[in-house]
Backbone as numpy.savetxt, mean C-alpha at the origin, in Angstrom:
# Nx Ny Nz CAx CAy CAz Cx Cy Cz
-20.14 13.29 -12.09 -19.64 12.25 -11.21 -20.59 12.14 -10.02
-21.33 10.91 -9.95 -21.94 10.75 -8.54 -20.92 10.85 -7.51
-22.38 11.03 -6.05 -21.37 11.66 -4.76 -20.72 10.23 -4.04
-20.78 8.50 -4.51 -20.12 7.60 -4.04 -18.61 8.01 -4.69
-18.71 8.06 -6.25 -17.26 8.18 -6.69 -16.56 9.75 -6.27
-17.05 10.46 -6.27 -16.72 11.79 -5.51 -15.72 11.50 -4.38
-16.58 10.66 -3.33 -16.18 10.06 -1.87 -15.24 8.96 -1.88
-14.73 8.29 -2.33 -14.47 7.21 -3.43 -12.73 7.86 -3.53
-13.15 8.82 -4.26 -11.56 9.47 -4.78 -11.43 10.82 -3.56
-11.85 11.20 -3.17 -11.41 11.58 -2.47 -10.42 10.76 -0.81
-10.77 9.90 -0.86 -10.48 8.96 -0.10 -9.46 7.87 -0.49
-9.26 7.86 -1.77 -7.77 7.43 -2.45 -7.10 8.44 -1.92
-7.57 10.03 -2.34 -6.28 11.30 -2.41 -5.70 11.07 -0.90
-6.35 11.04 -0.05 -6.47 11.37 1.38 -5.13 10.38 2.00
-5.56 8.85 1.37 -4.71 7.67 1.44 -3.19 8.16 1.20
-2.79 8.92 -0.28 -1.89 8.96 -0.92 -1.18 10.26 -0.11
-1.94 11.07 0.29 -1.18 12.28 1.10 -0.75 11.17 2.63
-1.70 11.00 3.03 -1.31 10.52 4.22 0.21 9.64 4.26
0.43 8.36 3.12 1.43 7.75 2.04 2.45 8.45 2.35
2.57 9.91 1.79 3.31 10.84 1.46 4.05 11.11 2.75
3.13 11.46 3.69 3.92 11.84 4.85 4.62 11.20 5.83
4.28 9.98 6.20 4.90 9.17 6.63 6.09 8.45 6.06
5.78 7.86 4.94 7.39 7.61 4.11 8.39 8.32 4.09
7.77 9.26 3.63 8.91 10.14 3.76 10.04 10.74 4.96
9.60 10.41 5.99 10.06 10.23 7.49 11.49 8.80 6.80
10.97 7.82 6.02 12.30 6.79 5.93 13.01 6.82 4.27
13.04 7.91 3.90 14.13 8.15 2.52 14.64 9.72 2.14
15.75 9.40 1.83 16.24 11.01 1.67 16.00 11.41 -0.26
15.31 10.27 -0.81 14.85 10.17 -2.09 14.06 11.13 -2.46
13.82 11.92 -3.33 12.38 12.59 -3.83 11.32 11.81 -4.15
10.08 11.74 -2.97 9.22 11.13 -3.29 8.11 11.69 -4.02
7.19 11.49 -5.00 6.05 11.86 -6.01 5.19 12.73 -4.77
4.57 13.80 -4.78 3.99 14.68 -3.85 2.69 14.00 -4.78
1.47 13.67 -3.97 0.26 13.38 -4.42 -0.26 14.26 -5.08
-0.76 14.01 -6.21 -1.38 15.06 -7.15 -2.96 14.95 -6.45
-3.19 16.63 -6.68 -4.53 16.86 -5.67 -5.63 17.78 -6.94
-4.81 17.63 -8.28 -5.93 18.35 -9.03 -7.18 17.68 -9.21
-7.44 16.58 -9.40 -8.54 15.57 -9.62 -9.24 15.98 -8.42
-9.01 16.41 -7.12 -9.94 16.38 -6.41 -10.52 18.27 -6.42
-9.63 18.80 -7.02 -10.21 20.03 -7.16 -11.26 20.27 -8.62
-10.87 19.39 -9.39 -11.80 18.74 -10.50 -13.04 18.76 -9.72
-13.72 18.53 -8.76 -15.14 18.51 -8.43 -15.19 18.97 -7.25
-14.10 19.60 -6.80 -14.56 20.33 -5.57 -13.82 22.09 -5.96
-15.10 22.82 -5.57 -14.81 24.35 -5.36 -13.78 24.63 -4.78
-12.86 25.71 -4.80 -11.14 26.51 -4.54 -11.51 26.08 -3.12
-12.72 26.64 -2.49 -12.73 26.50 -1.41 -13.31 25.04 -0.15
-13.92 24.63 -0.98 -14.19 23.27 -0.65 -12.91 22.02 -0.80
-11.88 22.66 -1.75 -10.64 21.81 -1.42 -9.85 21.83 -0.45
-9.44 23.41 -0.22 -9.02 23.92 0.78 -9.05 23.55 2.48
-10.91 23.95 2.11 -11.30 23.09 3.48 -10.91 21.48 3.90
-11.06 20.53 2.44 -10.87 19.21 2.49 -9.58 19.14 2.69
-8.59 19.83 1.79 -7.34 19.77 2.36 -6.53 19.80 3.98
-7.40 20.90 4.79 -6.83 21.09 6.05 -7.79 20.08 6.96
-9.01 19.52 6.25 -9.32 17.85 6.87 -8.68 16.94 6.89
-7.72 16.84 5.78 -6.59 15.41 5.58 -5.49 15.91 6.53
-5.17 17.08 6.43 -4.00 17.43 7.27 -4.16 16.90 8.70
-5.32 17.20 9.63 -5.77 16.89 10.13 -5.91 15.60 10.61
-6.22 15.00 9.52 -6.65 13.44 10.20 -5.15 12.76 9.89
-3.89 13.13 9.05 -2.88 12.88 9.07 -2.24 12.95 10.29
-2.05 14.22 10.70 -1.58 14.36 11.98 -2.19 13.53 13.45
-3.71 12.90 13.39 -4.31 12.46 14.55 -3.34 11.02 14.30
-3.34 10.46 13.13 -3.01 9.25 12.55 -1.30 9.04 13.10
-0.72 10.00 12.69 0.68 9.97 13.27 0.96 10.16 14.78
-0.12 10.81 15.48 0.26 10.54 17.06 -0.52 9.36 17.85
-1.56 9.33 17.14 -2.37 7.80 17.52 -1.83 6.54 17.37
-1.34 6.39 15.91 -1.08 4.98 15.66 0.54 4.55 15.98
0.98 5.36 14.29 2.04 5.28 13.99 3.20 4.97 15.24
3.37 5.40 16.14 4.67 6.03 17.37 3.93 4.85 17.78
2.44 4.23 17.96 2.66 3.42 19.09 2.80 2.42 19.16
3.30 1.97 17.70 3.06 0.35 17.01 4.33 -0.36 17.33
5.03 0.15 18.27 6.27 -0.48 18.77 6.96 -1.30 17.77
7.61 -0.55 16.07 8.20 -1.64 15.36 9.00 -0.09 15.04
10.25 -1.04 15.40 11.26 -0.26 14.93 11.79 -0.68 13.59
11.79 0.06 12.86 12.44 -0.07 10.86 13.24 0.87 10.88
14.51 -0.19 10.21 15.68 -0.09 9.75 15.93 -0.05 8.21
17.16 0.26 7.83 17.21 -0.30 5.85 15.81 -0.33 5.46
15.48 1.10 5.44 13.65 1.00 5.21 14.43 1.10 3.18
13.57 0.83 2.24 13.69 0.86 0.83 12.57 1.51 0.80
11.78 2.57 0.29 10.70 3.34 0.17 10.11 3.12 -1.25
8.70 2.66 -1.48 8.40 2.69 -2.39 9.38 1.99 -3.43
9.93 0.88 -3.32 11.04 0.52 -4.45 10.57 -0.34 -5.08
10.67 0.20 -6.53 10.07 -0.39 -7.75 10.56 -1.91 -7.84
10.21 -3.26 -8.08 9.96 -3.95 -8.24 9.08 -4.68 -9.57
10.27 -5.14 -10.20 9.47 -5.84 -11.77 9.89 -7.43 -11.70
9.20 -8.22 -12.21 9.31 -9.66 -12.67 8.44 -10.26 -13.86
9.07 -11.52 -14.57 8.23 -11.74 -15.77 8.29 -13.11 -15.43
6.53 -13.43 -15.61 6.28 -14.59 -15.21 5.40 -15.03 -15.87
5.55 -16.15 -17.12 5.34 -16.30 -18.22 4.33 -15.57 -19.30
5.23 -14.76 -19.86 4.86 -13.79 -20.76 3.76 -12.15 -19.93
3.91 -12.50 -18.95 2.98 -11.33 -18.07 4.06 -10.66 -16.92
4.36 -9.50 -17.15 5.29 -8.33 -16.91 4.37 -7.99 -15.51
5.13 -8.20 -14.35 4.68 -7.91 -13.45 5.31 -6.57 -12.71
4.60 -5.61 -11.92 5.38 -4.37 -11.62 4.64 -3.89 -10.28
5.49 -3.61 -8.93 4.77 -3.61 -7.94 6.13 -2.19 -6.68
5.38 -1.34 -6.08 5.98 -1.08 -5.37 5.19 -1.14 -4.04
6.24 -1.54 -2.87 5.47 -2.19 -1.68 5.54 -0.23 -0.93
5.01 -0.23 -0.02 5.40 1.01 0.51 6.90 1.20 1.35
7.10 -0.14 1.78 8.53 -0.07 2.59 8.65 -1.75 2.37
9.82 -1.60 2.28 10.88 -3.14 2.60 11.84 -2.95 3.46
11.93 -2.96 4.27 12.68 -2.80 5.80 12.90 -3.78 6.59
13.55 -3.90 7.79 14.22 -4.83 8.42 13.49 -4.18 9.69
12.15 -4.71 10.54 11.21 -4.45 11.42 11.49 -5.35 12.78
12.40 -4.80 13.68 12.25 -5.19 14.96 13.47 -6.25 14.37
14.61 -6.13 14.11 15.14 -7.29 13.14 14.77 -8.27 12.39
13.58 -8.30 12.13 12.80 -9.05 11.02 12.76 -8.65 9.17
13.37 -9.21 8.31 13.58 -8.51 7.19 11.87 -8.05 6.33
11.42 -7.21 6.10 10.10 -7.47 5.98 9.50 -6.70 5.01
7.89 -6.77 4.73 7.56 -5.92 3.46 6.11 -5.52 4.43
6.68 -3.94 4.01 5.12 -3.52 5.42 4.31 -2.77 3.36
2.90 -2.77 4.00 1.87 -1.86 3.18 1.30 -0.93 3.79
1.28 0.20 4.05 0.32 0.49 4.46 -0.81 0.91 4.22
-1.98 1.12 5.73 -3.58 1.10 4.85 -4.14 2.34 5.37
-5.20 2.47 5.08 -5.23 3.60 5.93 -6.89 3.38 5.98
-7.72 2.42 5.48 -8.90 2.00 5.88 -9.24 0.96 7.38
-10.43 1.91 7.70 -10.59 1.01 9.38 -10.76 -0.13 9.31
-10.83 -1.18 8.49 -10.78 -2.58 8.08 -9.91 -3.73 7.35
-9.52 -4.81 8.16 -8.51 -5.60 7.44 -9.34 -6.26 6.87
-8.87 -6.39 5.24 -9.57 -6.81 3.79 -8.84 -7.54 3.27
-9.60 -9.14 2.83 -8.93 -9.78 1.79 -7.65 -9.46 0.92
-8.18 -8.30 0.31 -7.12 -7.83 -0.89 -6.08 -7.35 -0.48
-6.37 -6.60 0.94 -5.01 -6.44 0.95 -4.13 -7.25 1.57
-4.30 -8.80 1.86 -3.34 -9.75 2.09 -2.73 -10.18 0.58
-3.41 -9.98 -0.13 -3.39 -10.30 -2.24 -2.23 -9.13 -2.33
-2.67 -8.44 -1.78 -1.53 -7.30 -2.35 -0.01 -7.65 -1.74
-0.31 -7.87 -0.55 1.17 -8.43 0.28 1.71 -8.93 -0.76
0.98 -9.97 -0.69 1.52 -11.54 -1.79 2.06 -11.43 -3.01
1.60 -10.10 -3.47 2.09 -9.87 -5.24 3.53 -8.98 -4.88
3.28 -8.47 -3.54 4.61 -7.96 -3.38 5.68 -8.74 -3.13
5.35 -9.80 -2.37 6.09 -10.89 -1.94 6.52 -11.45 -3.05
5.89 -12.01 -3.86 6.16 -12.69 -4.97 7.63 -12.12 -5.81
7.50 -10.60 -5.79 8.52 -9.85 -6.62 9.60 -9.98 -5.87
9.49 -10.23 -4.55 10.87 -10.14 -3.48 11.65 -11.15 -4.02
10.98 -12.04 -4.02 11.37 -13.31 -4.00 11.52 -13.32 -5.77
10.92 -13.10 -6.75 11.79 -12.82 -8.30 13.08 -11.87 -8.00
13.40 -10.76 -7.34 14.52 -10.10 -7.09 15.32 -10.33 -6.53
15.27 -11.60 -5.58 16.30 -11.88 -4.65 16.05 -10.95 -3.21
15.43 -10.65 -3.35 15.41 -9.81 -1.90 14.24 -10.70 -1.28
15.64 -10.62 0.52 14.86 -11.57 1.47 14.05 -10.80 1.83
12.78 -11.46 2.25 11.84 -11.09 3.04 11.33 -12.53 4.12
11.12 -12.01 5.26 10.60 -13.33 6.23 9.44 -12.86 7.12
8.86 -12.02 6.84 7.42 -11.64 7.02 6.69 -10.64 6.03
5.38 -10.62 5.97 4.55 -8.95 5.57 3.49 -8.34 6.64
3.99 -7.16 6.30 2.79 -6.59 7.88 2.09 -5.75 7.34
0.97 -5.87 7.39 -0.06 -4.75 6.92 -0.24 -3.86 8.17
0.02 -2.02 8.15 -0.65 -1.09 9.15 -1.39 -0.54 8.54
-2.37 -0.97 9.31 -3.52 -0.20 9.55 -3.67 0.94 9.68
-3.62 2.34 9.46 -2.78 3.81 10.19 -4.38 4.52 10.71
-5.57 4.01 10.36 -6.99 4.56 10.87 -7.21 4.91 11.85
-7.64 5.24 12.93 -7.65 5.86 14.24 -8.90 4.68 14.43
-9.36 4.38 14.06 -10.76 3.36 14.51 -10.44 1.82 13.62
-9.44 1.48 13.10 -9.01 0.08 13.16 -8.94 -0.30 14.21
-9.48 -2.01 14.39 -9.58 -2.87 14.94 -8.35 -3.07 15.80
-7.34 -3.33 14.68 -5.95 -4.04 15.02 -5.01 -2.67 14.51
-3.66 -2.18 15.11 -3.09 -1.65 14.52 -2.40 -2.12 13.60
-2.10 -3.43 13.44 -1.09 -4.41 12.02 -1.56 -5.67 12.33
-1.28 -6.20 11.74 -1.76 -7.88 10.48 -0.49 -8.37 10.22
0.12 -9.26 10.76 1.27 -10.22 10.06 1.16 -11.52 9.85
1.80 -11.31 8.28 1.69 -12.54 7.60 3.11 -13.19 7.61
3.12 -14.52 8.26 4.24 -15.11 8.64 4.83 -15.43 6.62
6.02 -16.02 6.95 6.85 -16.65 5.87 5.63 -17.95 5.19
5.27 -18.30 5.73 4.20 -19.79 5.50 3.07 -18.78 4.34
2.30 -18.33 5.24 1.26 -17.46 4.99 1.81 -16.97 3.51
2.63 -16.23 3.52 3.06 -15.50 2.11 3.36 -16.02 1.24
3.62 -17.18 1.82 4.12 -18.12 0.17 3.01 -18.73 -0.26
1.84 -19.22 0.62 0.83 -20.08 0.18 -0.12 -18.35 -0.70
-0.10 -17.37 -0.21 -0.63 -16.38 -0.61 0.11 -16.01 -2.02
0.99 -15.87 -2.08 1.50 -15.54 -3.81 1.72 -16.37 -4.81
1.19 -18.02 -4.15 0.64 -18.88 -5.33 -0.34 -19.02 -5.45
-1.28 -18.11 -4.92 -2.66 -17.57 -5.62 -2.86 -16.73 -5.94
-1.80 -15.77 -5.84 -1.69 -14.80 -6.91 -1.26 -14.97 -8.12
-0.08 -15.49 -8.16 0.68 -15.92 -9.53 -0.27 -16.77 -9.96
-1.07 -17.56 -9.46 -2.21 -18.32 -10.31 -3.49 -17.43 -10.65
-3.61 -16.10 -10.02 -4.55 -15.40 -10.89 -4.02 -14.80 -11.96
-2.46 -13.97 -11.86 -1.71 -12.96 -12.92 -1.79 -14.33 -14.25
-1.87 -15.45 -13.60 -1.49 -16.04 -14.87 -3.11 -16.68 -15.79
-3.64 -16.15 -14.91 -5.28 -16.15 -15.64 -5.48 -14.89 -16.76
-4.48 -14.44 -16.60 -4.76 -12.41 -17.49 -4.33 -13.11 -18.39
-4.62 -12.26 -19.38 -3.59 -12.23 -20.75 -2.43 -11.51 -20.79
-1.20 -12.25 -22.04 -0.04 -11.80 -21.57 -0.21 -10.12 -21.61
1.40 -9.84 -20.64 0.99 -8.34 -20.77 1.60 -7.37 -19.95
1.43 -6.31 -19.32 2.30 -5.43 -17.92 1.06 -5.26 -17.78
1.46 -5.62 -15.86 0.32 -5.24 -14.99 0.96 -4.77 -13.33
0.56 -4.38 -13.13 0.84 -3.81 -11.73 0.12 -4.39 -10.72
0.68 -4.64 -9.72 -0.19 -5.77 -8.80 -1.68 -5.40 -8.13
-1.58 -3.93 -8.05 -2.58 -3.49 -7.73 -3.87 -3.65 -8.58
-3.30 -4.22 -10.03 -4.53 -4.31 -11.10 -4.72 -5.52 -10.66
-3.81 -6.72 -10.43 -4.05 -8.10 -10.67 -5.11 -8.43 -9.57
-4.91 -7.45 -8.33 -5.94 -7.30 -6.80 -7.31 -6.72 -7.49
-7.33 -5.97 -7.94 -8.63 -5.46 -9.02 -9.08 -6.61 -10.17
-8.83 -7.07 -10.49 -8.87 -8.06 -11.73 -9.11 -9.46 -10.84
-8.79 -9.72 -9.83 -8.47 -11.08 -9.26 -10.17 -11.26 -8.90
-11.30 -10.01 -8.62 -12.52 -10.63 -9.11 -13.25 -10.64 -9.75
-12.61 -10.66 -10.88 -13.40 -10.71 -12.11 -13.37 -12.48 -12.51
-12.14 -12.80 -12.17 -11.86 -13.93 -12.42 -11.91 -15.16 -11.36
């Protein structure tokens, strides 16, 4: 494995622990503990170790930096809640990180944990949005946080307008795939190919 994909996945894992700890602050659910063997797959007992008490680390800077200061209070947080819809012949499947009711706003937050707001992940909102709205569940904003210590912006909101014009360009890419189950996160991966 070259040292981009090395860096690459290690930096998914990092994402998914970080994921881990904060959600879990809003469900009394058993949430999936990030699997960390893949990164011991190419890193030495002790080179994980070390990497490990680096994520811990930058978890914890992340939770007193950002998190506390983003002044949004969430309520009826839904954690990670699975979300399916079928939209002609293509099985759609998406979990947002929270669906919560933000500052009394009913809403669908993602969070990121890269120092940059990116295209895709407004695509990703949108495929989440899309499922709200196949499930019946209101939503009247999406907020992307940022949780990086060197982001720009601490969150990104996408009004009610925004999200709807955004998940009919999604549903117009899912419906470029062939039929099938896909997870929105593929259709954000796939959306440039096409």
């Amino acid at each position: 494995m070259n040292r981009s994909n090395i860096e690459r996945r290690r930096k998914q894992k990092r994402g998914s622990i970080i994921h881990y700890r904060i959600l879990k602050r809003y469900t009394e659910k058993e949430l999936e503990l990030p699997a960390i063997s893949s990164v011991s797959e190419y890193l030495s007992l002790d080179k994980t170790t070390e990497w490990l008490e680096e994520v811990a680390d930058f978890a914890e800077r992340i939770e007193k930096l950002n998190w506390k200061d983003l002044g949004l209070e969430i309520k009826d947080a839904l954690v990670q809640y699975r979300l399916e819809g079928i939209f002609s012949e293509r099985h759609l499947i998406g979990e947002p990180d929270l669906i919560a009711v933000v500052n009394g706003i009913p809403s669908i937050i993602d969070l990121k944990v890269s120092p940059t707001i990116r295209t895709k992940d407004r695509f990703q909102l949108a495929g989440y949005y899309l499922l709200c709205v196949e499930n019946g569940i209101e939503v009247d904003r999406g907020l992307l946080i940022y949780l990086h210590p060197n982001s720009r912006l601490p969150w990104v909101e996408m009004g009610i307008g925004q999200l709807n014009r955004a998940s009919k360009a999604f549903l117009q890419s899912l419906l470029k795939l062939p039929s099938g189950s896909y997870r929105v996160s593929d259709v954000v991966q796939l959306n440039r190919f096409y």
